[in-house]
GUPA-216886 format. One record per residue (C-alpha): x negated, y, z. Coordinates in steps of 0.05 Angstrom, whole numbers, plus 32768, in hexadecimal, padded with zeros to 4 digits. Each point is the difference from the previous one (the first is absolute). Layout:
N
NODE:X:Y:Z
...
END
This chain:
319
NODE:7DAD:803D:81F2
NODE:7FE6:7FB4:7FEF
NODE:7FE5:7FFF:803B
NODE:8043:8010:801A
NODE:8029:7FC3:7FD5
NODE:7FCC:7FCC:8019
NODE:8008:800B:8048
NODE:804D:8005:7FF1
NODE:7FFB:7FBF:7FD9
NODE:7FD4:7FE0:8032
NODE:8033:8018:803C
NODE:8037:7FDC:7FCD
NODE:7FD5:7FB9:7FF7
NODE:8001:8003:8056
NODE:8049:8005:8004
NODE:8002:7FC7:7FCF
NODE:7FD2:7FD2:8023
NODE:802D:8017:8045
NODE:8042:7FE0:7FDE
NODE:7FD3:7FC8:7FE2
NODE:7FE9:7FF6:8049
NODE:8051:8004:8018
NODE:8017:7FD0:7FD2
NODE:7FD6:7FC6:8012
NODE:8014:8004:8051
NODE:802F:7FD3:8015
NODE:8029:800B:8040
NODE:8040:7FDE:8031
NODE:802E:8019:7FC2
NODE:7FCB:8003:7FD4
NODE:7FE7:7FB3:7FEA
NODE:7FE4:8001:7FC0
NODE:7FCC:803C:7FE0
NODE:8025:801E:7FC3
NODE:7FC9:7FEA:7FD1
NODE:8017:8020:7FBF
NODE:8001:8046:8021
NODE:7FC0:7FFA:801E
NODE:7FDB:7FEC:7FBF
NODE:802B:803D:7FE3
NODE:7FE0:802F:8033
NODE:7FBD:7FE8:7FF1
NODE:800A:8007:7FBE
NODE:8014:8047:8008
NODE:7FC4:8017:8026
NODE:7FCE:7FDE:7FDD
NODE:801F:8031:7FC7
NODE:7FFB:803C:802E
NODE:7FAC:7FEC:8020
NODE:7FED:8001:7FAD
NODE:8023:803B:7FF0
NODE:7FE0:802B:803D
NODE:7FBB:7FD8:7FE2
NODE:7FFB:7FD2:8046
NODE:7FED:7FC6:7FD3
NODE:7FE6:7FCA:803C
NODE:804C:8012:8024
NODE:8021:7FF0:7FBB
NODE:7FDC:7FC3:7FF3
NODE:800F:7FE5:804C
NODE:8048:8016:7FF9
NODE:8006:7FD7:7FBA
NODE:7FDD:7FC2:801F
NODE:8033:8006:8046
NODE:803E:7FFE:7FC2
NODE:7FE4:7FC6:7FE7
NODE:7FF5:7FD5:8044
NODE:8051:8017:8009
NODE:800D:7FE3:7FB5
NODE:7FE2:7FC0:800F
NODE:8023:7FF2:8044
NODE:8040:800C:7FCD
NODE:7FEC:7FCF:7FE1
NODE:7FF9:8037:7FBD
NODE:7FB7:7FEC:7FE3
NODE:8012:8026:7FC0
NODE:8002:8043:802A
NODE:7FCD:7FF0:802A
NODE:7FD2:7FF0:7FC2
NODE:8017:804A:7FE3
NODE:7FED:8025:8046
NODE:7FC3:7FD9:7FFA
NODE:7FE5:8015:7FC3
NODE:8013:804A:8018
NODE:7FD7:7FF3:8032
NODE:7FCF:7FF0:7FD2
NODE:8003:8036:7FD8
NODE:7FFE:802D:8039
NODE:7FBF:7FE5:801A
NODE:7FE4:800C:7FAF
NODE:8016:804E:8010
NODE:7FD8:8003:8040
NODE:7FC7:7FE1:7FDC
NODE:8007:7FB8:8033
NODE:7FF3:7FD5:7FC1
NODE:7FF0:7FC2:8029
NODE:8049:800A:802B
NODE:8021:800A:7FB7
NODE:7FE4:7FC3:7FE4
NODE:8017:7FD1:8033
NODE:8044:8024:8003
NODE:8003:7FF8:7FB7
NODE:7FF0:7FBC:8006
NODE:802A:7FEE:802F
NODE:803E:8028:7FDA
NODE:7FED:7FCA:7FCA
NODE:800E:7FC2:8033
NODE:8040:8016:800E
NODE:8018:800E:7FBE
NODE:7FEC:7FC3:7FE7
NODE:801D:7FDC:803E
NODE:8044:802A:7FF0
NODE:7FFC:7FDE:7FBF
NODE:7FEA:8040:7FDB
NODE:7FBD:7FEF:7FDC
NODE:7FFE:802E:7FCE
NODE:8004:8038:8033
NODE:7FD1:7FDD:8021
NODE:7FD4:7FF8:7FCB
NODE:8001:804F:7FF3
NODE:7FEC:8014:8049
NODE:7FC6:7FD4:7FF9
NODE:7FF2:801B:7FC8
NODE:800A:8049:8011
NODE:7FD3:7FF4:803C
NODE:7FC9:7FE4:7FCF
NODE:7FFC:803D:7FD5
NODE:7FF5:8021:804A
NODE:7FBE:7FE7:8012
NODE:7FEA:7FEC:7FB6
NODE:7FCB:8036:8005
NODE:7FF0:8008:804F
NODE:8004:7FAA:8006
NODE:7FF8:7FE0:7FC1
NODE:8004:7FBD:801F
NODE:8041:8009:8023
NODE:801A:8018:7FC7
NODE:7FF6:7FBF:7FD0
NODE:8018:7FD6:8036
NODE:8041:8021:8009
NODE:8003:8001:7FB1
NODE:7FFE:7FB7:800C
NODE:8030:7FF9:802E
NODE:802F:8024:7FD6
NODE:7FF5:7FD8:7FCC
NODE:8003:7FC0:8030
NODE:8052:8015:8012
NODE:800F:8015:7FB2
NODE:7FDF:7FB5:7FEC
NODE:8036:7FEB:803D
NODE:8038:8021:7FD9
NODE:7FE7:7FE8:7FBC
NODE:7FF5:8047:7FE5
NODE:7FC3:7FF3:7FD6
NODE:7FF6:8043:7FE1
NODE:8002:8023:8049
NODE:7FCE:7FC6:8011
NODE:7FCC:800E:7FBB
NODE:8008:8050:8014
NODE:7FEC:7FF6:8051
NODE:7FC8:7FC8:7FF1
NODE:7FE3:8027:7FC7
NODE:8000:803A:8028
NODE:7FDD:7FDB:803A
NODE:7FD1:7FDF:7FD3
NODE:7FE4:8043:7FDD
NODE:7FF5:8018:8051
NODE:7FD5:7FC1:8006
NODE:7FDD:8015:7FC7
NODE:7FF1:8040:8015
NODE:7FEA:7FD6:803E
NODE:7FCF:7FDB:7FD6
NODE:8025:7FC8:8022
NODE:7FFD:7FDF:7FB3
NODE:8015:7FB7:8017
NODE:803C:800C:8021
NODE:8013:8049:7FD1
NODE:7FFA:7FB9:7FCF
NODE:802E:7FD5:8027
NODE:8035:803B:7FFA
NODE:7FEF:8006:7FAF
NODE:8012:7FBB:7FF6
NODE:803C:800E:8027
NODE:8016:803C:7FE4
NODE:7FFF:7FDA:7FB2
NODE:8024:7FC6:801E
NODE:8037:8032:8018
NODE:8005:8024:7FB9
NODE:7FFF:7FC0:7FDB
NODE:803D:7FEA:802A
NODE:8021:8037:7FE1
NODE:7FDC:8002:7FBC
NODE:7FDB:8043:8006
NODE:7FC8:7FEA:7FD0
NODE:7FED:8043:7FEB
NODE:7FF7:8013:804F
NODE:7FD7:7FBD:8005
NODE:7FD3:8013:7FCB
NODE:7FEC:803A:8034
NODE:7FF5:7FDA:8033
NODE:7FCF:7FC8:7FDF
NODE:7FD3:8031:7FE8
NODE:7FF8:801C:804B
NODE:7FF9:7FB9:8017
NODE:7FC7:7FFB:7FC2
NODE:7FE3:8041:801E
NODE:7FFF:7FE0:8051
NODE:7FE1:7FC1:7FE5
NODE:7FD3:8023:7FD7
NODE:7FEC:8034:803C
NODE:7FF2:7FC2:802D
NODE:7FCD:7FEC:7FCA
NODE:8027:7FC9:7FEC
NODE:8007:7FF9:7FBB
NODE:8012:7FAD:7FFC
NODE:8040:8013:802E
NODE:8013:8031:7FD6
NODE:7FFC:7FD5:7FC5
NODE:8028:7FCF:801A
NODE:8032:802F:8016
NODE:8000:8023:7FBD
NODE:800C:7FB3:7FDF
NODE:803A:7FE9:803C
NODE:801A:8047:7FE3
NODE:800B:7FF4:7FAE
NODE:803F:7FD8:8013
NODE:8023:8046:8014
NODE:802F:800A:7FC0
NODE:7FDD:803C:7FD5
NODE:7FC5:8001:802F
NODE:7FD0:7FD3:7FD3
NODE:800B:8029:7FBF
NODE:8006:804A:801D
NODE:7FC3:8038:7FFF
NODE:7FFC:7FF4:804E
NODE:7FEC:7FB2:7FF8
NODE:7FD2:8015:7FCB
NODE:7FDE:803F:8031
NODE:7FF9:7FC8:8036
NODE:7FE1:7FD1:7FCB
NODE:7FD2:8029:7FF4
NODE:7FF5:8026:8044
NODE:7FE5:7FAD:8018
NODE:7FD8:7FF8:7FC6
NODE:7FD2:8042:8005
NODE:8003:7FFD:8051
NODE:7FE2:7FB6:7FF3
NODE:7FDA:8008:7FCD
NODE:7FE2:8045:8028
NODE:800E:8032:7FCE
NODE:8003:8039:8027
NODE:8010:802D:7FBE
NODE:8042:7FD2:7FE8
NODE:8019:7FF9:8044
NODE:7FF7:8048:800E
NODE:8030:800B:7FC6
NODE:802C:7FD1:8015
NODE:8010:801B:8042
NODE:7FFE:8046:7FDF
NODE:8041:7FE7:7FD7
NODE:8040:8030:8015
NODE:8020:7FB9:800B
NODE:7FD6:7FF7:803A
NODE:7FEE:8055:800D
NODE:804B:800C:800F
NODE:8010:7FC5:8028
NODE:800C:8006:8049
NODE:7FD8:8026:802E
NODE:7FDA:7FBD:8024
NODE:7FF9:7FE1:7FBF
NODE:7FDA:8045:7FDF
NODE:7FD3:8001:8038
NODE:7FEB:7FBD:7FF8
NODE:7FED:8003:7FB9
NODE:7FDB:804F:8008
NODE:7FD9:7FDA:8038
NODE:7FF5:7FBD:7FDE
NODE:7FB7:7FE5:7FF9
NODE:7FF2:7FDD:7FC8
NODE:7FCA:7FCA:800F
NODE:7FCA:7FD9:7FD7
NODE:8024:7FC5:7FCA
NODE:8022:7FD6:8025
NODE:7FFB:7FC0:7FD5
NODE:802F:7FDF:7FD2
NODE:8052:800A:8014
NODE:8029:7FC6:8014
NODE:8030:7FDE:7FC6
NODE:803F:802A:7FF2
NODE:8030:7FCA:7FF7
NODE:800F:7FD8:8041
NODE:7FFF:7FC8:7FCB
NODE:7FB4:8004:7FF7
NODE:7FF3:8005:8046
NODE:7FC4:7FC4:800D
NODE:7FF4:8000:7FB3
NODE:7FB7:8018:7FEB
NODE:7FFC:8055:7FEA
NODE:7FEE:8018:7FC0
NODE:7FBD:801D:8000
NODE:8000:8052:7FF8
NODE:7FEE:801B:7FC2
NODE:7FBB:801A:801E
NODE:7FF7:7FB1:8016
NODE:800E:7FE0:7FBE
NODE:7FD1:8035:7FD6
NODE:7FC9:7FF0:8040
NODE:800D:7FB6:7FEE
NODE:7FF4:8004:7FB5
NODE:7FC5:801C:8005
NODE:7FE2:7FD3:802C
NODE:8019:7FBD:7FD7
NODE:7FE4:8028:7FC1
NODE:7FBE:8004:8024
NODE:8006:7FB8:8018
NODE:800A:7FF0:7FAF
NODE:804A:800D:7FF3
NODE:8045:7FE5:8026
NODE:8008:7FB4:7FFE
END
C-alpha cells in the first residue's frame, strides 16, 4: 500500500515537472515563458518527490523553483525554495549540499533586506553540523552574528557569538573562543545584561587560566571591576580568589574554587574546562589590581615579609 502512494506520488511530481517544462517554452504565439506557473509547478512536485521519499528529485525540483524565482526577479522566494532545498539535502543525509544551500538562502535574504531571517537560517544551519563539523558551525554562528551586528540587534549578536565562542572552546581554539568572549560582554553591556556578563568573565577567567595564563587573566579580571555590581558580587570574589591559589599553586584552594556550583553549573565548555584544569607550581606574585598602581612597586606576600623579618633579625634587627 506505501509502496503504492509513493509511486503514485512520484508519477504526480512527473506530471508537475511536464507543466513546469510547458510553461517555460516559448513559441510564434507564445513569446515570453509564464514564469510564475512554472515555479508553481516546481513547487508542486518537489512536494510530491518528498512525499513518495525521492528526496535527491525533491531537492532538484526546489533548486529548478528557485532559478525560476530569480529570473522574476523574486529573491525572497527564491531564498525560501532554497532553504527547502536545504533542508531536503539534511533529510537525505547530503550535509555538505545543505550547508551551502543554507548558506546561500542566507545571501539572499539578507540581499532582500530580510536579515533577521537571514540570520536564523544561518543559524539553523549551524546547529546542523555543530556536532559532525564543529568548525563550520562557529563560523556560521559568526556570520549570523556578523548580519544581526549589521541590523544593530545586539542581544541576537551576544546569543550567536557566545554560542560560537563556547564551540571554539570545545575546539581548544582558546584565543579566538577569547576574541568571541570579549565580544559577547561587549554585546551584553550595550544592552546592560550585567548579570549575563558576570557569566561570561568567569569563562573568559577559566580560558585564560586553561592557556596557563594567569597575568592575562588578572588583567582581564581588573579591566572587568568597572562592570556595575561586578566588583562587589560573590562571582568577582570566586575569580579573586580562583587567580590567587592558581598563582600561588595551591592545588587544594583552587580545586575548591572551581568545585563552587557558581562555576559547576555554568555552561557546558566552561565545566569542562575547570573538571580538566591543571593547576601548576606558584606562579609568583599577581599583578596590581587597580589600573592606578600599574608600574608602582607590589607589596610583598605575607610569606615574603615573615621570610624578610627573619633574615633582618638575624642580620641584627630592621634599620
Amino acid at each position: 500500500m506505501a509502496s503504492d502512494m509513493k509511486q503514485r506520488k512520484a508519477a504526480e511530481a512527473e506530471d508537475h515537472i511536464r507543466q513546469a517544462e510547458k510553461c517555460m517554452k516559448t513559441s510564434f504565439f507564445k513569446w515570453r515563458p509564464d514564469l510564475d506557473g512554472a515555479a508553481s509547478e516546481y513547487n508542486k512536485a518537489a512536494t510530491c518527490y518528498r512525499n513518495a521519499k525521492c528526496l535527491k528529485e525533491a531537492k532538484e525540483a526546489c533548486i529548478k523553483a528557485a532559478e525560476v524565482q530569480l529570473q522574476m526577479n523574486a529573491p525572497f522566494h527564491a531564498a525560501k525554495s532554497y532553504e527547502q532545498a536545504g533542508l531536503i539535502s539534511k533529510e537525505n543525509n547530503m550535509i555538505e549540499d545543505c550547508i551551502n544551500l543554507l548558506e546561500y538562502a542566507a545571501k539572499l535574504f539578507q540581499e532582500d533586506g530580510s536579515p533577521d531571517t537571514a540570520a536564523l537560517v544561518l543559524d539553523r544551519a549551524a546547529k546542523i553540523v555543530e556536532i559532525s563539523h564543529p568548525s563550520k558551525s562557529a563560523q556560521l554562528f559568526q556570520k549570523a552574528c556578523d548580519v544581526s551586528e549589521l541590523e544593530d540587534k545586539p542581544r541576537q549578536c551576544a546569543e550567536f557569538i557566545g554560542k560560537s565562542a563556547r564551540i571554539l572552546i570545545h575546539l581548544q581554539k582558546y584565543d579566538e573562543a577569547l576574541v568571541g568572549l570579549k565580544k559577547e560582554i561587549d554585546y551584553l553591556a550595550s544592552v546592560e545584561n550585567f548579570p549575563a556578563i558576570s557569566r561570561v568573565l568567569i569563562g573568559a577567567i577559566l580560558v585564560y587560566l586553561k592557556q596557563a595564563d594567569p597575568v592575562g587573566a588578572e588583567q582581564f579580571y581588573n579591566s572587568a571591576l568597572g562592570y556595575p555590581g561586578f566588583g562587589d558580587s560573590e562571582e568577582a570574589a570566586l575569580v579573586d580568589e580562583l587567580i590567587q591559589t592558581y598563582s600561588d599553586g595551591d592545588e587544594e584552594g583552587c580545586r575548591a574554587a572551581l568545585a563552587s556550583p557558581t562555576i559547576k553549573f555554568m555552561d557546558n565548555a566552561f565545566a569542562k574546562l575547570a573538571r580538566d584544569m591543571e593547576i601548576p607550581a606558584g606562579m609568583g606574585r599577581r599583578i596590581p589590581r587597580n589600573q592606578e598602581t600599574a608600574g608602582q612597586p607590589v607589596a610583598p606576600s605575607q610569606a615574603s615579609r615573615a621570610q624578610l623579618e627573619e633574615e633582618d633579625l638575624e642580620n641584627g634587627g630592621l634599620c
